[in-house]
Every structure is written in structure tokens, then in C-alpha cells.
C-alpha positions in Angstrom: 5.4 14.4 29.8 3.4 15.0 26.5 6.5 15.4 24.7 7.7 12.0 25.7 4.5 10.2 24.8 4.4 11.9 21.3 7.7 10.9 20.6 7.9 6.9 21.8 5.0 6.7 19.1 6.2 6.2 15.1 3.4 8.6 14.2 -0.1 9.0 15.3 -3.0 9.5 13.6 -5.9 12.0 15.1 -9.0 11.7 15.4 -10.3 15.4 14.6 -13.3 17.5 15.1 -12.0 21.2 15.1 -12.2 21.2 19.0 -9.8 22.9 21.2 -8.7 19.4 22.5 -8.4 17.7 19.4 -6.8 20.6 17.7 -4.0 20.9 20.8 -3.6 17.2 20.3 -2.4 17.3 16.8 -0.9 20.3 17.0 1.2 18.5 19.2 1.7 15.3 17.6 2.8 17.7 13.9 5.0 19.5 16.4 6.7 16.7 17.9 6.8 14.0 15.4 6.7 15.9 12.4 4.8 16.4 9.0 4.8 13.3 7.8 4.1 11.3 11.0 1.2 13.5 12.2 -1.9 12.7 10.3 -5.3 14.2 11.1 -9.0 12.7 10.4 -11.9 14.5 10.3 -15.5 13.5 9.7 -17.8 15.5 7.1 -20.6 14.5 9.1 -23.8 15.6 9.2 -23.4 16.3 12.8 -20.7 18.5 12.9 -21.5 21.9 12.4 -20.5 23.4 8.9 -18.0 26.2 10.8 -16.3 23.3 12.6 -15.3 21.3 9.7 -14.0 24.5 8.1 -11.9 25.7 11.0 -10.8 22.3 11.1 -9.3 22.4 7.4 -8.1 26.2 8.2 -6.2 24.8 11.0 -4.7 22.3 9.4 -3.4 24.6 6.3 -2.2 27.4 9.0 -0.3 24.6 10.8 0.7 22.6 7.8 -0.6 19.4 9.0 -1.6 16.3 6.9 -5.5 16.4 6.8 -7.1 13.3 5.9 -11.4 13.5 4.9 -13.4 10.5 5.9 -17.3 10.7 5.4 -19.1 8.6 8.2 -22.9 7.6 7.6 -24.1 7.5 11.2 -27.3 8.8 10.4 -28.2 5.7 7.7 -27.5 3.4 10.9 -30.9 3.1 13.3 -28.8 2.0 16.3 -27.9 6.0 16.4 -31.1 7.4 14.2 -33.0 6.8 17.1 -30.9 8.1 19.5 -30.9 5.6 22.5 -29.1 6.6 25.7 -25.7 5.0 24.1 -26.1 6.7 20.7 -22.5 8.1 21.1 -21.3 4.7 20.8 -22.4 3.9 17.7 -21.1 7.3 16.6 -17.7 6.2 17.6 -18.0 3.3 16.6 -18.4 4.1 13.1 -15.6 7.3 13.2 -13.5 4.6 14.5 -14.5 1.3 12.0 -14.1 3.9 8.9 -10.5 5.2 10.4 -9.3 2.0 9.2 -8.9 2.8 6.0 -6.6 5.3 7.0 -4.6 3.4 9.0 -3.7 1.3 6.3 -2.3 4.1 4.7 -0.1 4.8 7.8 0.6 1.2 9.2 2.0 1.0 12.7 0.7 5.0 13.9 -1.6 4.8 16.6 -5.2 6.5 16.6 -5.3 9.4 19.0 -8.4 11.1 20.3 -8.8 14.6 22.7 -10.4 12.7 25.8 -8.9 14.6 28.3 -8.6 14.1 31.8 -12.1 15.6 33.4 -14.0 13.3 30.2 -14.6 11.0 33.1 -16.8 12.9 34.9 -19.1 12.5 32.3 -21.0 10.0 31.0 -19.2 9.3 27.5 -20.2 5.9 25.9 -18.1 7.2 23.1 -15.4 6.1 25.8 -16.5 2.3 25.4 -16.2 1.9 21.4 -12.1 3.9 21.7 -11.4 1.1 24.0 -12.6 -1.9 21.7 -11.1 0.1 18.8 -7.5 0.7 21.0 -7.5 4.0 20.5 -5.2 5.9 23.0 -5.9 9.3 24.8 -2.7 11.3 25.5 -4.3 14.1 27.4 -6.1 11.7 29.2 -3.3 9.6 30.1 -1.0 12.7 31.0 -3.7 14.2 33.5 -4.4 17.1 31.5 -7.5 18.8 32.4 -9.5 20.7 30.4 -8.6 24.3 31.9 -4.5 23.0 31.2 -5.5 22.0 27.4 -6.4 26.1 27.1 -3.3 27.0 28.9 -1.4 25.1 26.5 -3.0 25.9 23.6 -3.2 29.6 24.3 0.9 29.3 25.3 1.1 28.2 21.6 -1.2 30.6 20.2 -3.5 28.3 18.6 -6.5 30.5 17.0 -9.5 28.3 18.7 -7.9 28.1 22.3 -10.6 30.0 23.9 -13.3 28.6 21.4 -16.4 27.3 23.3 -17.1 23.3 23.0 -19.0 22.2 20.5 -20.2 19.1 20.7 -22.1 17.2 17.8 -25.5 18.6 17.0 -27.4 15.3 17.6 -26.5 16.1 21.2 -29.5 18.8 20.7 -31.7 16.6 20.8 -33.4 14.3 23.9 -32.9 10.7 23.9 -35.5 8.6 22.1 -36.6 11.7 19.7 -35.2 11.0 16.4 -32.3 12.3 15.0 -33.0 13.6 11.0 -31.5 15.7 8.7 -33.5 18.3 8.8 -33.3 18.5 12.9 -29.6 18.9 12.7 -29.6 21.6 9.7 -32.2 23.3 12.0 -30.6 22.9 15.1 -27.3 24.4 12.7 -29.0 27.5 11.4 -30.7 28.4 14.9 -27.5 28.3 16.1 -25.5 29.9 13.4 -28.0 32.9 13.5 -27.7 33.1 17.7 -23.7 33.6 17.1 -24.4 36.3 14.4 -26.5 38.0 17.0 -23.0 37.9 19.4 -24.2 35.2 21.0 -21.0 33.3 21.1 -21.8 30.2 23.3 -25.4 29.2 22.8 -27.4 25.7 22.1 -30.5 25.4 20.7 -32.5 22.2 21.9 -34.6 20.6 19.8 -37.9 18.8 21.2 -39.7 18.3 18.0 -42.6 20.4 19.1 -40.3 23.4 20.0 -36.9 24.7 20.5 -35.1 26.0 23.3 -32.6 28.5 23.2 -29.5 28.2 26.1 -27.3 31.1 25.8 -25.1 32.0 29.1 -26.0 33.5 32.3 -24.9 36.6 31.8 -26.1 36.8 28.3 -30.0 36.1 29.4 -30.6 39.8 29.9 -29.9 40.4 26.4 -31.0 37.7 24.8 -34.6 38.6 26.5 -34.3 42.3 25.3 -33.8 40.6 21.8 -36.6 37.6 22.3 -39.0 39.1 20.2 -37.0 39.2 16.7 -34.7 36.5 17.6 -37.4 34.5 17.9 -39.3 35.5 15.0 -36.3 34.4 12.9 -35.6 31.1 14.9 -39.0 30.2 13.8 -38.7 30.8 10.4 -35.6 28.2 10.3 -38.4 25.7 10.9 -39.0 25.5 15.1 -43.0 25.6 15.4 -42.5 27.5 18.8 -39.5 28.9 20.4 -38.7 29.0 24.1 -35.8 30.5 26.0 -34.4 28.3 29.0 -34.1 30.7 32.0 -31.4 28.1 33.6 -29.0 29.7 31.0 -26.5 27.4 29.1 -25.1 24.2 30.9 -22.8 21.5 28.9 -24.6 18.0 29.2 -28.1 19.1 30.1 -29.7 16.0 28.7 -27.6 13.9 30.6 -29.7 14.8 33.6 -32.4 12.2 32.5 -30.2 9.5 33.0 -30.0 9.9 36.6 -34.0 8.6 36.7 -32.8 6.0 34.3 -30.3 4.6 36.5 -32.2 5.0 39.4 
């Protein structure tokens, strides 16, 4: 069913982050449509994560796919600098806006992104800007869940198709604290240090006043035997104080607010 989408399109441009959905998508699109009608698009933004944006450019030389380098300024824009509930919008709606100038390169190839089929479980404003902008969701529209994007991706042997999702580094941080520079380079280097540690899926929260470290549930016990230097270190990054969240890691953890929003 992929196969047939990729191939009533002309070409396809991708909107790429280094993620395992992203990278399956135009892995796809550069298998199916070919070199030169498989383009990728990544952001250097200052909210994706140093690592990402060079797996991202690994990937694409490994696979020999067309990468194209855009540089959004989300963080100059206060809509998202001050990181209302609907701050992903104006994320994706700049990633989107500033993909124009690559579609004028490649006129009449579709923007693709990696929303995939359990994306709309979740609250995803991001969701509303792909929708003004037309941008189309393959997986999505295929039914392809998350667990069948690693499936694939593993069936091809892609290198990051166990890789843990990383969503943007503003996501650290609660609505209505600011987003800055030096949060997100923080946030980076807390993180960066947890994963040298063997800590392979881990977030570090940032509340201004503290961090908090998420690691998984079964990596808690360690982490604790660990607290004391770990958190010595986390501390020199920048974090005044340094707490671990005995919940362990859960994906979308600030969303919970939200629910007292709406309520």
C-alpha cells in the first residue's frame, strides 16, 4: 500500500528530523521513487539535538539520498519563545513556511512528514499548521502504527530503527516557562551526559529552578546507585538543583496539564 502511494506521487519532498519515522519515510520515498525525486529537509534548529541532526546527514550519505539544510528561527518568534500550549504550531509552521523555498526548487513534489497512525492519540498542534500547509502523511494515511514503522524499518535494516523518540528539546520544558538558548543547550548536555552514562532513553526536564531527570523504569535502580555523581555533574551543566522523577520516563508528560486546562 506504501509502495503505491510513493509511486502515484512525481517526487516528494520530506520533512526530516533523524527520527525513526521520518527516516523510514524517506527511505522509502529514495527507494521507490528514486534519487532524484526523493529530497529530504532538515532543520538546524536550535531544538534539535546536535546527535540528531548528524545521524540525520549520516543517514542520508549511507542511503544516498538528496539532503537539503534549511535553518528555521523559531526561537526569534515570541508566539513559540514563550511556549504557549500551541507552541508546536508555530514550530511547524515556520519548518513548513521556510520549506517553500525548497519546493520551488522541486515544483510539483509533495511535502511529506512521519505522522504516523497512533499521532492522533496525542495532542499534536503541529497537526493543525501540516494541514493549512497541505502537507501529506503517508504512514498516517496507510494505517501504519508506530510498532509497524520499526518492523519495517528493522526489515530494511535501517541503523536508527530501534532508536528511542526524540522529540524537540523545547518539549523539556512546561508550558508558559520560557524557552532560551541556554535552556535547550542545558537541557542537551544533561542529556548528552545521561546517554554517556548508558542511559539510552532519558529526558531531562527543565523547570527553571531545577531539573528533573526521567530515565526508564527499569533503569531507576541504577540511576539512584549513580545519583550522587550524576548529579554533581548535571549541576555543573547549569541546573541549580537536580531531582530524579521516581515515575520513571513517560513520552508526553507535560501534556498532562492540559487535561485541567480543558477541564
Amino acid at each position: 500500500m506504501l509502495e503505491k502511494w510513493f509511486k502515484e506521487q512525481t517526487g516528494s519532498i520530506v520533512a526530516f528530523s533523524g527520527g525513526i519515522d521520518s527516516s523510514l519515510l524517506l527511505f522509502l520515498a529514495r527507494r521507490w521513487q528514486g534519487r532524484e525525486a526523493a529530497i529530504g529537509v532538515i532543520s538546524d534548529s536550535e531544538s534539535l539535538k546536535r546527535k540528531d541532526f548528524k545521524l540525520a546527514q549520516s543517514f542520508s550519505s549511507q542511503f544516498d539520498i538528496v539532503l537539503e539544510v534549511i535553518e528555521t528561527r523559531e526561537l526569534e518568534d515570541e508566539r513559540y519563545s514563550e511556549n504557549p500550549i500551541d507552541r508546536c504550531f508555530f514550530c511547524k509552521d515556520h519548518l513548513y513556511n521556510d520549506l517553500q523555498v525548497i519546493s520551488e526548487k522541486y515544483p510539483g513534489f509533495p511535502v511529506l512528514n512521519g505522522t504516523n497512525a497512533d499521532d492522533y492519540g496525542d495532542y499534536r498542534p503541529g497537526m493543525k499548521a501540516a494541514d493549512l500547509y497541505e502537507v501529506l502523511s503517508p504512514l498516517a494515511d496507510c494505517e501504519i502504527t508506530k510498532e509497524e514503522i520499526r518492523e519495517i524499518a528493522r526489515h530494511f535494516e535501517l541503523p536508527n530503527w530501534n532508536k528511542p523518540a526524540s522529540p524537540c528539546l523545547s518539549s523539556r520544558i512546561p508550558y508558559s516557562h520560557s524557552i532560551t538558548r541556554k535552556k535547550l543547550v542545558e537541557i542537551e548536555q544533561a542529556e548528552d551526559l545521561l546517554n554517556s552514562f548508558g542511559f539510552e532513553d532519558v529526558r531531562v526536564r527543565h523547570y527553571g529552578d531545577h531539573g528533573k531527570i526521567e530515565v526508564s523504569k527499569e533503569d531507576l535502580p541504577r540511576l539512584k546507585e549513580m545519583e550522587e555523581s550524576l548529579v554533581g555533574k548535571i549541576r555543573q551543566i547549569g541546573f541549580p538543583e537536580v531531582l530524579i522523577d521516581e515515575e520513571g520516563l513517560v513520552s508526553g508528560k507535560m501534556n498532562r496539564v492540559l487535561k485541567s486546562v480543558k477541564s
